[in-house]
C-alpha positions as CSV (number, residue, x, y, z in Angstrom):
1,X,95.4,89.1,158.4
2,X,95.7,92.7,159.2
3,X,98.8,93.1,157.3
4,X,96.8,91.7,153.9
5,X,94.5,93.7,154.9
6,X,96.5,96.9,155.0
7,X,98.4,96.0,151.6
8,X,94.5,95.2,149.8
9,X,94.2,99.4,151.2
10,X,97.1,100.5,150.2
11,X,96.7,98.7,146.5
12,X,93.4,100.3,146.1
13,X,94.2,103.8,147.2
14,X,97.3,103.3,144.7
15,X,95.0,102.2,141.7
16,X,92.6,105.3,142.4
17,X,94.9,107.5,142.3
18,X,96.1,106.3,139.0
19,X,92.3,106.5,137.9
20,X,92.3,110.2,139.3
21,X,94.9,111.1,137.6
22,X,93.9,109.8,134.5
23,X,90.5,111.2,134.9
24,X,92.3,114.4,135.7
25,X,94.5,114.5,132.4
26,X,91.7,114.1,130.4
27,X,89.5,116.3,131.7
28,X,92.0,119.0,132.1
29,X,91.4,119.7,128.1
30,X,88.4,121.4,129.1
31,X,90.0,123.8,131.5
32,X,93.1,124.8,129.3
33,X,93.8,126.0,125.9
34,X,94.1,123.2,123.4
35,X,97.0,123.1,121.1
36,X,97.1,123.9,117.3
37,X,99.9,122.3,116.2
38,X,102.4,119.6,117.1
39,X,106.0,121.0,116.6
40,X,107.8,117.7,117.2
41,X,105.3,116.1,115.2
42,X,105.0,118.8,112.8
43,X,101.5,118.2,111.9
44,X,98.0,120.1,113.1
45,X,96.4,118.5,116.0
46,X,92.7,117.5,116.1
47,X,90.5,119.7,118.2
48,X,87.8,118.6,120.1
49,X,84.9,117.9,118.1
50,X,81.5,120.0,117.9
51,X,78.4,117.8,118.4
52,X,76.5,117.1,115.0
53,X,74.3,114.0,114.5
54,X,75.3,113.5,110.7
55,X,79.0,113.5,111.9
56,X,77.7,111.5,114.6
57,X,75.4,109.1,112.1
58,X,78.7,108.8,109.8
59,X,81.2,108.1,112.6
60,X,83.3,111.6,111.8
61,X,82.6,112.4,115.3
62,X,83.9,109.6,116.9
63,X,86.8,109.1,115.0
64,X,87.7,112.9,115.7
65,X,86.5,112.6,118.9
66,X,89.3,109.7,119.3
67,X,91.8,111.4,117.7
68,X,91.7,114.5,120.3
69,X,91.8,112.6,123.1
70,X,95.6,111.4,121.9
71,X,96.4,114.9,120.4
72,X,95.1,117.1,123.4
73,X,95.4,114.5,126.1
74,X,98.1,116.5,128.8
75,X,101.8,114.8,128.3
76,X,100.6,112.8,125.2
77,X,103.5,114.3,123.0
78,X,105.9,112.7,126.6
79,X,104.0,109.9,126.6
80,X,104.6,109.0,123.4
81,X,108.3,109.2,123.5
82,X,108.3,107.5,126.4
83,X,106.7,104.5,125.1
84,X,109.0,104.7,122.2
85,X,112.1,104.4,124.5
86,X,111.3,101.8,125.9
87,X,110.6,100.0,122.5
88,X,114.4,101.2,121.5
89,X,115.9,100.3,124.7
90,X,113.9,96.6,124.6
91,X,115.1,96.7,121.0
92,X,118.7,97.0,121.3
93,X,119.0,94.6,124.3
94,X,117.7,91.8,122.2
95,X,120.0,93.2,119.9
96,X,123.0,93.2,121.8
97,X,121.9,89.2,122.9
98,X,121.9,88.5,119.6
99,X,125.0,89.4,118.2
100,X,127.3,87.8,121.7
101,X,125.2,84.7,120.7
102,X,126.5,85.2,117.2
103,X,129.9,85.9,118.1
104,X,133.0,83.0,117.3
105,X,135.8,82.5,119.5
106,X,139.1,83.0,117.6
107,X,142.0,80.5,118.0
108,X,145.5,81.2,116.8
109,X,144.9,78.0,114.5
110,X,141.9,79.3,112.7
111,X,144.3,82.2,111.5
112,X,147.0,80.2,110.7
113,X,146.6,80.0,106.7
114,X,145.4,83.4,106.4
115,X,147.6,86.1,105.1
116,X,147.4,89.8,105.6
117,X,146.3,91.7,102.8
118,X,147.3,95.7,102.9
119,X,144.8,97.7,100.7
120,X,145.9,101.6,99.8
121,X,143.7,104.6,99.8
122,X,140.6,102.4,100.6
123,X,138.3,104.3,102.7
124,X,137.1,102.0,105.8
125,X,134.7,103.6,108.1
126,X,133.0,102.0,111.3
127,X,129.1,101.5,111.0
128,X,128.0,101.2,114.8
129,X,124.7,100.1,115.2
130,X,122.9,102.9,117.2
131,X,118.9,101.3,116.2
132,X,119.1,97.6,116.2
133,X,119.6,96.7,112.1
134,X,118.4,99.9,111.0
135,X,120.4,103.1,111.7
136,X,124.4,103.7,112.8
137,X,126.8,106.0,113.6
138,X,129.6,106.8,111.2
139,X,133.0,106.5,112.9
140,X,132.8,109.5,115.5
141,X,131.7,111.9,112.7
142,X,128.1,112.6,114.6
143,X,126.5,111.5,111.9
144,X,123.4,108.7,112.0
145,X,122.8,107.1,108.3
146,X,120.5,104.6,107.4
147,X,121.4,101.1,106.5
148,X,122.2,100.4,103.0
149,X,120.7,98.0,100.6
150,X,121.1,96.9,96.9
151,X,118.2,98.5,94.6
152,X,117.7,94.8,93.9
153,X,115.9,94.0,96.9
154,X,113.3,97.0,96.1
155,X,110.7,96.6,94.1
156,X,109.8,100.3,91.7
157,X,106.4,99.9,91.9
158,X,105.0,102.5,94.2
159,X,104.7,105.2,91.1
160,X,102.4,102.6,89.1
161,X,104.6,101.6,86.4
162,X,101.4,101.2,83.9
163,X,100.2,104.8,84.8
164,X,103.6,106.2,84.0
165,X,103.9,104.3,80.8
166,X,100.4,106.3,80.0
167,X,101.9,109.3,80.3
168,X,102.6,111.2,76.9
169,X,104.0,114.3,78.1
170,X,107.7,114.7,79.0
171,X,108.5,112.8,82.2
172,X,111.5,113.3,84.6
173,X,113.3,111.5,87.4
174,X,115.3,113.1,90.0
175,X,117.2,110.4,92.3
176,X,118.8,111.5,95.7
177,X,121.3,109.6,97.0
178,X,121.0,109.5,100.8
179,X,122.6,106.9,102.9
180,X,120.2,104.1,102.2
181,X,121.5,103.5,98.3
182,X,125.3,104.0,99.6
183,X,128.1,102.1,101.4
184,X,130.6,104.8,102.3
185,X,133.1,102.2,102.1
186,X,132.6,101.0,98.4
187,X,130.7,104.1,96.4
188,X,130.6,101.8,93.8
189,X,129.0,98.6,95.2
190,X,125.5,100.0,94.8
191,X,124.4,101.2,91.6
192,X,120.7,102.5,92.6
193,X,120.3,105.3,90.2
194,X,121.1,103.0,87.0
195,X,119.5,100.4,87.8
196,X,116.2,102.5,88.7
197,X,116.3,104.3,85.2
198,X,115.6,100.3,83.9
199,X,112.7,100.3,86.2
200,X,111.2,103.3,85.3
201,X,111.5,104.4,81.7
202,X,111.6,108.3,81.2
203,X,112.1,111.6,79.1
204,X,115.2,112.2,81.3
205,X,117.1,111.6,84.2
206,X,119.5,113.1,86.5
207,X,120.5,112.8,90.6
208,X,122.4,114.1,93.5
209,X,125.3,111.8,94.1
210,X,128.7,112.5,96.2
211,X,132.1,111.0,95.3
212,X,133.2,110.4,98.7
213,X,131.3,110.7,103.1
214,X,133.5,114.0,103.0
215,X,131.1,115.3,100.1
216,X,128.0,113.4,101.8
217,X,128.3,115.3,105.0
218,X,128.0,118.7,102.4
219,X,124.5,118.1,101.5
220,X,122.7,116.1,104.0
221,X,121.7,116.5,107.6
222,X,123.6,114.9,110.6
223,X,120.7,113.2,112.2
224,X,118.3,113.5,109.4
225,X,117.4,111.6,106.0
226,X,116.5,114.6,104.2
227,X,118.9,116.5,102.2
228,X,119.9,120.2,104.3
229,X,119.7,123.7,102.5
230,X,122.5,123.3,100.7
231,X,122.3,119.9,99.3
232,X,118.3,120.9,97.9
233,X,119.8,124.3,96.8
234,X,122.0,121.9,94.8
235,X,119.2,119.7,94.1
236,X,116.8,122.0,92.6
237,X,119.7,123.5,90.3
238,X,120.1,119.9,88.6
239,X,116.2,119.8,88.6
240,X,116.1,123.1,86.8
241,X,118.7,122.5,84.2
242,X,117.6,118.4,83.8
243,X,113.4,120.3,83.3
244,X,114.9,123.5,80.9
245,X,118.5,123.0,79.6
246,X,121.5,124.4,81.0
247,X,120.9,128.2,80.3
248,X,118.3,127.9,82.5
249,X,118.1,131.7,84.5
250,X,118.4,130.3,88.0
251,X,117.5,131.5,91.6
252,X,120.4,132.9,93.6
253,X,120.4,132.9,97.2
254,X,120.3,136.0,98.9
255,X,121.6,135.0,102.4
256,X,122.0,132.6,104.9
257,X,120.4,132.3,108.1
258,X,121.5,130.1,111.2
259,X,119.3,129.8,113.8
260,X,120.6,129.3,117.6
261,X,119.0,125.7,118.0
262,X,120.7,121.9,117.3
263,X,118.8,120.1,114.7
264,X,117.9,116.6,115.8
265,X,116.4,115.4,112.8
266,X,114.4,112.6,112.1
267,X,117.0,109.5,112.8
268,X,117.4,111.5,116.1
269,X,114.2,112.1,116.7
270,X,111.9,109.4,116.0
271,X,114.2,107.1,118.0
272,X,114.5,109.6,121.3
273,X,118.3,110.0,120.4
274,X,120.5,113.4,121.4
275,X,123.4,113.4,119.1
276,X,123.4,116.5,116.6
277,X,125.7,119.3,117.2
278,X,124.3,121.1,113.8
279,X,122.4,124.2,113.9
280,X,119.6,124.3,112.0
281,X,120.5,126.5,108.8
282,X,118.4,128.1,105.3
283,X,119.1,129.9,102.8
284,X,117.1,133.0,102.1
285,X,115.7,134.1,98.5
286,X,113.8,136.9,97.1
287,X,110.7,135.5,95.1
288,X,107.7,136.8,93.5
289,X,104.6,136.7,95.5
290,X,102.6,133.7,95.4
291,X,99.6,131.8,96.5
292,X,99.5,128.2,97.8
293,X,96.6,125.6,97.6
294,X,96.6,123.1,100.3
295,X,94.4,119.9,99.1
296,X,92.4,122.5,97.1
297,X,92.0,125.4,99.8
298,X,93.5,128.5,100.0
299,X,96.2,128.7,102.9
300,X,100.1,129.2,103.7
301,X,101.8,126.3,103.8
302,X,103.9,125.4,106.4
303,X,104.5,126.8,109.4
304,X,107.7,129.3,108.2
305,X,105.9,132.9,109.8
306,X,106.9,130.8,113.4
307,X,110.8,131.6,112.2
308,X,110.3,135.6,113.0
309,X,113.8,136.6,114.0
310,X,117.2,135.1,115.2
311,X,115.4,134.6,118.6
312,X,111.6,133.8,117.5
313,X,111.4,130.5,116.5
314,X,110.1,126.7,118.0
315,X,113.1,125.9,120.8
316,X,112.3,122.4,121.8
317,X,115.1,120.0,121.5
318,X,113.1,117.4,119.3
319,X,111.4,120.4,117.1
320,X,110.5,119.2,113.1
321,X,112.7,122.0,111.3
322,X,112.4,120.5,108.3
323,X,109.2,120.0,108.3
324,X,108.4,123.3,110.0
325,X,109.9,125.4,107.9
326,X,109.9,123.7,104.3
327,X,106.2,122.8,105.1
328,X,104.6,119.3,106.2
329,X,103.0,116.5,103.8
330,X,99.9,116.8,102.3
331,X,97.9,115.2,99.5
332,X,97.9,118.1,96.9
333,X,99.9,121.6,97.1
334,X,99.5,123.9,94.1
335,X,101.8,127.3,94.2
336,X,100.1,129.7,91.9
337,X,102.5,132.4,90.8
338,X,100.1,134.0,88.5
339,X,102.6,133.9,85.3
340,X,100.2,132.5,82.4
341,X,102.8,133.3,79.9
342,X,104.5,130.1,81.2
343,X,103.8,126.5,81.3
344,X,102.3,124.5,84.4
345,X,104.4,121.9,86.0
346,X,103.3,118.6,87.8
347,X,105.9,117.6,90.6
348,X,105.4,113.8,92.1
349,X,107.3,113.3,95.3
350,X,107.1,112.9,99.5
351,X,108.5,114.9,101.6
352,X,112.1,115.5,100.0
353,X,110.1,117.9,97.1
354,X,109.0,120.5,100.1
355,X,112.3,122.3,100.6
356,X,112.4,122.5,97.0
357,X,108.8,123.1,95.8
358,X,109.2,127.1,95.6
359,X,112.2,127.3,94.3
360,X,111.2,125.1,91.3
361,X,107.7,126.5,91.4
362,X,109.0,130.1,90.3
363,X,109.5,129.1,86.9
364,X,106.2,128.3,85.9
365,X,102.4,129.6,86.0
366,X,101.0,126.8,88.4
367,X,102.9,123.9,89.7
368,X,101.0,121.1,91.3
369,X,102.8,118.4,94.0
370,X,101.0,115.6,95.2
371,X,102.2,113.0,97.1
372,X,100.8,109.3,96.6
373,X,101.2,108.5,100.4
374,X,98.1,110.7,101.0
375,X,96.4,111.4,97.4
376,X,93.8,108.7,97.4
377,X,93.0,109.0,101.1
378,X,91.9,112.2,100.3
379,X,90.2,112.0,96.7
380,X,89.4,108.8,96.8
381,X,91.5,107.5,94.1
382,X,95.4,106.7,93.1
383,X,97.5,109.5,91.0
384,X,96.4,108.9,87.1
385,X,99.4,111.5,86.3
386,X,98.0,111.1,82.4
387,X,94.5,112.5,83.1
388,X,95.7,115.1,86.1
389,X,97.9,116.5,83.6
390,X,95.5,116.9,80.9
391,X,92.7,118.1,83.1
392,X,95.1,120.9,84.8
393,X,97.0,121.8,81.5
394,X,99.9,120.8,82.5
395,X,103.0,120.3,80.2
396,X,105.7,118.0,82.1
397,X,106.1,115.9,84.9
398,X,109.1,115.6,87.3
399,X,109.2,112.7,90.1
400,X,111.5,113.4,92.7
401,X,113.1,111.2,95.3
402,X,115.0,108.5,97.0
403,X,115.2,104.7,97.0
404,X,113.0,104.1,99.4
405,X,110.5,107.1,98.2
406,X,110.8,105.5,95.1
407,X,110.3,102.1,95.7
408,X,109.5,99.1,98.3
409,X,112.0,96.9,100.1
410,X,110.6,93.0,99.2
C-alpha cells in the first residue's frame, strides 16, 4: 500500500512540475524581450496583442492573441522541429516496412530467360529515398531533389485559365525546371514545359532547362528547390530578352559575395536534415534607388540590411537565406523606381520571382508582384490580372514559375 502510495506522490509531483514548467514558459514572455522575426521561418512573428474591445468584439484579439503564444512561447521554434522529427523518423520507419514487405526473393530460375542488355553513355544515377516518397539523395552528389512526376498528373489551373484568357495585353510564361519535372536519368521522359504551353495559351514563352545533373547542379541549390544566384541571374536574363527582345541592355553583376555559413535549404530544412556543404552565395549589383510597397505600405522588403559584412549576418544552422535575403512572400510587392518614361510591368509568381524581382524591376516605372497564394486572403478577392492591369496602367504580364507553382498534382 505504501509503495502505491509513494508512486501516486511521485506521479503528481512529476505532472506539476510539467505544469510549472509550462506555466513558466509561457509566462516568461512577459519578463523577456519578444522576438521580431523568425529567421528559420523567415517570416515576422506576432507580438502580443494590445487590449481593444473592437478587436476583442471581432475576434482579432484572440486570434492574435493565439498566434503569440506559438510565436513567442520560449523553445517554440525547438519545439516545432522536434515534433517534426519525430513525424520523419515515424515516417520513414513505416517506410522502410513497407518496401521489405514489398521486396521479392530472386531465384536463379526467375533469371534464367533474361538476357543482359549493355546500354552506352546512358546516365544511371541512384535516387535514395531520404523523405518517405517524396525527396532523395542523388548518388553521393549531396544533393536532395524532389520526386519527379509527368505534367500529366497536374492539373494548370491555379492561374485561373478563364482570367488569363481575359487578358488582352501581352502575356508571358517563364517555366523553371527544378527536379520535380526531371528524371536525371531520361531528360527526355518528361516534357513539362510543352506540354504546359497547351495548358496555358500565351504571347510567349521561354524556361530554364539543363541538358544534363552536371548543368542542374549549376543553377540550383543543394538542399533547396529554389534556383541559387546564378541559376536566377540566368533566369532573369531569359526573362528580359523573352519581355524586350534580344538587345535588351542587361544588368551586369558587379561581384560576388560568399558568406562563411552552409546553406541548408528548404528540403534540408523543413525535414530537420544536415546534409549541405554549400555556402550560401549572391551576386552583388549596382541599381538605381528604389522604393518598395509591401501589400500597399511603404517598407524594405526583406530582411537583406541583416547581411552587413562577411561576419554580420543570421548564423543558425537552419537560417531561411533565401528567403532572408531575396525577401519573404507576401500578397502584393510594388518596386517603384520612379522612371515614368517607361512602361509598368505585372509579374505573377511565388516565391521563385523574389530573387529576381529587382533585377527585372529596373527596367520599368512600377512593377507589381503578387502572389495568388496570399492575394485574396488579403483583399478579399482572387487575381483578375485583366482589371489589375488596367486599373494600374500596366502594359504586360509575366508569370513565373515551376510545375508545381504552376499547377496541382490530381
Amino acid at each position: 500500500m505504501k509503495k502505491e502510495s509513494f508512486k501516486s506522490s511521485i506521479a503528481k509531483i512529476i505532472f506539476l512540475l510539467l505544469i510549472f514548467c509550462v506555466l513558466g514558459f509561457f509566462y516568461s514572455i512577459i519578463f523577456r524581450p519578444q522576438k521580431e522575426i523568425s529567421i528559420e521561418e523567415n517570416r515576422t512573428l506576432q507580438k502580443i496583442p494590445s487590449f481593444s474591445m473592437r478587436d476583442f468584439a471581432d475576434g482579432t484579439y484572440q486570434k492574435q492573441m493565439e498566434a503569440s503564444i506559438g510565436d513567442q512561447f520560449l523553445f517554440s521554434i525547438q519545439i516545432k522541429y522536434g515534433v517534426k522529427q519525430f513525424f520523419n523518423h515515424l515516417t520513414g520507419a513505416f517506410s522502410n516496412i513497407n518496401n521489405k514487405n514489398a521486396e521479392m526473393p530472386v531465384t536463379d530460375e526467375s533469371t534464367e530467360n533474361l538476357s543482359v542488355v549493355q546500354v552506352e553513355n546512358t546516365p544511371h544515377y541512384t535516387y535514395k529515398e531520404v523523405v518517405a516518397n517524396k525527396l532523395y539523395k542523388l548518388d553521393d552528389s549531396g544533393y536532395i531533389v524532389e520526386k519527379p512526376h509527368a505534367p500529366e498528373e497536374y492539373c494548370f489551373e491555379l492561374y485561373d485559365p478563364a482570367m488569363l484568357a481575359a487578358v488582352t495585353y501581352p502575356k508571358y510564361l517563364f517555366f523553371i525546371y527544378n527536379s520535380e519535372a526531371t528524371d536525371f536519368n531520361d531528360l527526355k521522359k518528361y516534357n513539362a514545359f510543352d506540354y504546359i504551353k497547351k495548358q496555358m495559351p500565351m504571347t510567349g514563352y521561354d524556361c530554364l532547362s539543363y541538358n544534363s545533373f552536371e548543368e542542374y547542379k549549376k543553377y540550383f541549390y543543394q538542399t533547396d528547390h529554389h534556383w541559387n544566384y546564378y541559376g536566377s541571374y540566368i533566369g532573369y536574363t531569359k526573362i528580359m530578352k523573352m519581355l524586350e527582345g534580344q538587345e535588351v541592355e542587361l544588368l551586369v553583376p558587379t561581384g560576388i559575395h560568399v558568406y562563411d555559413t552552409v546553406y541548408n535549404g528548404s528540403l534540408a530544412r523543413d525535414n530537420l536534415l544536415r546534409c549541405a556543404t554549400e555556402k550560401f552565395t549572391v551576386y552583388e549589383y549596382n541599381l538605381p534607388p528604389y522604393k518598395t510597397y509591401v501589400n500597399d505600405e511603404e517598407k524594405e522588403y526583406g530582411y537583406r540590411s541583416y547581411y552587413v559584412s562577411d561576419e554580420d549576418f543570421p548564423h543558425k544552422t537552419y537560417a531561411n537565406h533565401y528567403g532572408m535575403y531575396y525577401g519573404d512572400d507576401w500578397a502584393k510587392v510594388v518596386y517603384d523606381f520612379n522612371q515614368p518614361e517607361k512602361e509598368n510591368l505585372l509579374i505573377l509568381g511565388t516565391s521563385f520571382t523574389n530573387s529576381v524581382n529587382e533585377l527585372i524591376a529596373s527596367h520599368y516605372n512600377k512593377t507589381h508582384v503578387l502572389d495568388f497564394r496570399y492575394y485574396r486572403k488579403q483583399y478579399g478577392q482572387r487575381i483578375d490580372a485583366q482589371s489589375y492591369m488596367t486599373e494600374n496602367n500596366i502594359s504586360k504580364m509575366v508569370i513565373i514559375g515551376n510545375i508545381s507553382s504552376l499547377g496541382f498534382r490530381r
